[in-house]
C-alpha positions in Angstrom: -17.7 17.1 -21.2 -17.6 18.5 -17.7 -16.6 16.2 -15.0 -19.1 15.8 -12.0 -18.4 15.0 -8.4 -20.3 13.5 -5.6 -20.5 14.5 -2.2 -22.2 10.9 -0.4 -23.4 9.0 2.6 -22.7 5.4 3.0 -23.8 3.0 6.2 -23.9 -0.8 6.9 -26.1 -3.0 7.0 -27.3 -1.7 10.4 -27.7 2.1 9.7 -25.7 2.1 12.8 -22.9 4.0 10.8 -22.8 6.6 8.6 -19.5 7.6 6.7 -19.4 10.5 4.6 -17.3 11.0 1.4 -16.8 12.8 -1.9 -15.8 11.1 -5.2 -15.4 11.9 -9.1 -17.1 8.1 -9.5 -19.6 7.4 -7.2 -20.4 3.6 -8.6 -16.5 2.6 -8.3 -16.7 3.9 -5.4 -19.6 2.2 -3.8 -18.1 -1.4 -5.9 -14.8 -0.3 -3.5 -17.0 0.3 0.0 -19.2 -3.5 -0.9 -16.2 -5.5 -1.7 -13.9 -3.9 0.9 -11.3 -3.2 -1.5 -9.5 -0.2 0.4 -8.4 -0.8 3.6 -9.4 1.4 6.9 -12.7 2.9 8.8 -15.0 1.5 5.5 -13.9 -1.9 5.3 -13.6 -2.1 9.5 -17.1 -0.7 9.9 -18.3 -2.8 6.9 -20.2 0.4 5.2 -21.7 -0.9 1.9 -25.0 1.1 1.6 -25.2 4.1 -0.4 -28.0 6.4 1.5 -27.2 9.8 0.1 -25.8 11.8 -2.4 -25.7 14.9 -4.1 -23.6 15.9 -7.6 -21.6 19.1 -8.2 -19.8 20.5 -11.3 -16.7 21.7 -9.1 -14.4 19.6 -6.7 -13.6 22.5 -4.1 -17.7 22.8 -4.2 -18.1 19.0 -2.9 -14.9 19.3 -0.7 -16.6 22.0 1.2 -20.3 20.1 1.2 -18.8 17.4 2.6 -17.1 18.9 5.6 -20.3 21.1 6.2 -21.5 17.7 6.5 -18.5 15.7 8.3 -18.9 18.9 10.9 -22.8 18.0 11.5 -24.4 16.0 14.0 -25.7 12.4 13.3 -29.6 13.9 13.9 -28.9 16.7 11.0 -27.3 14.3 9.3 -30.2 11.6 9.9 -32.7 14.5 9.0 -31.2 15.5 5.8 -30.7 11.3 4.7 -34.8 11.0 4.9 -35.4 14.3 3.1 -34.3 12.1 -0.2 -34.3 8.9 1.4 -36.7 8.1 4.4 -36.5 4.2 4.3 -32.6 4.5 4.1 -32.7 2.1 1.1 -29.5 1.3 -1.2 -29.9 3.9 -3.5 -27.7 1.5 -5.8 -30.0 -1.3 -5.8 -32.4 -2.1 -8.7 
């Protein structure tokens, strides 16, 4: 079984933030960001909302996405979050 990864947006309650990361488990990860389990800029800016994401079949593939994305302003970054998402819901919910 080939493994997937995740390249993905997360924000608080606000929308004021918007963190970006990459993961092999994008649920443990979320569970990690919404019960502040790892210390640093996640738990501090209390990002618990997952707004984006997209899935790849290679790790350097989502490494690179998500410093194309890291490198991007927050309007491009805003603009490609409501091409998939454009009430900035929890895409984890329900």
């Amino acid at each position: 079984m080939q493994k997937q990864y995740f390249v993905y947006i997360a924000t608080n309650k606000w929308n004021t933030v918007l963190y970006t990361g990459v993961t092999n488990n994008l649920h443990g990860r979320m569970y990690q960001h919404k019960n502040k389990l790892v210390e640093g800029f996640t738990k501090k800016y209390n990002i618990n909302k997952l707004i984006y994401y997209e899935s790849f079949n290679n790790v350097q593939e989502a490494i690179l996405a998500e410093k194309r994305i890291k490198g991007w302003t927050r309007k491009k970054k805003t603009e490609l979050i409501k091409s998939k998402n454009p009430e900035f819901g929890d895409l984890l919910e329900g």
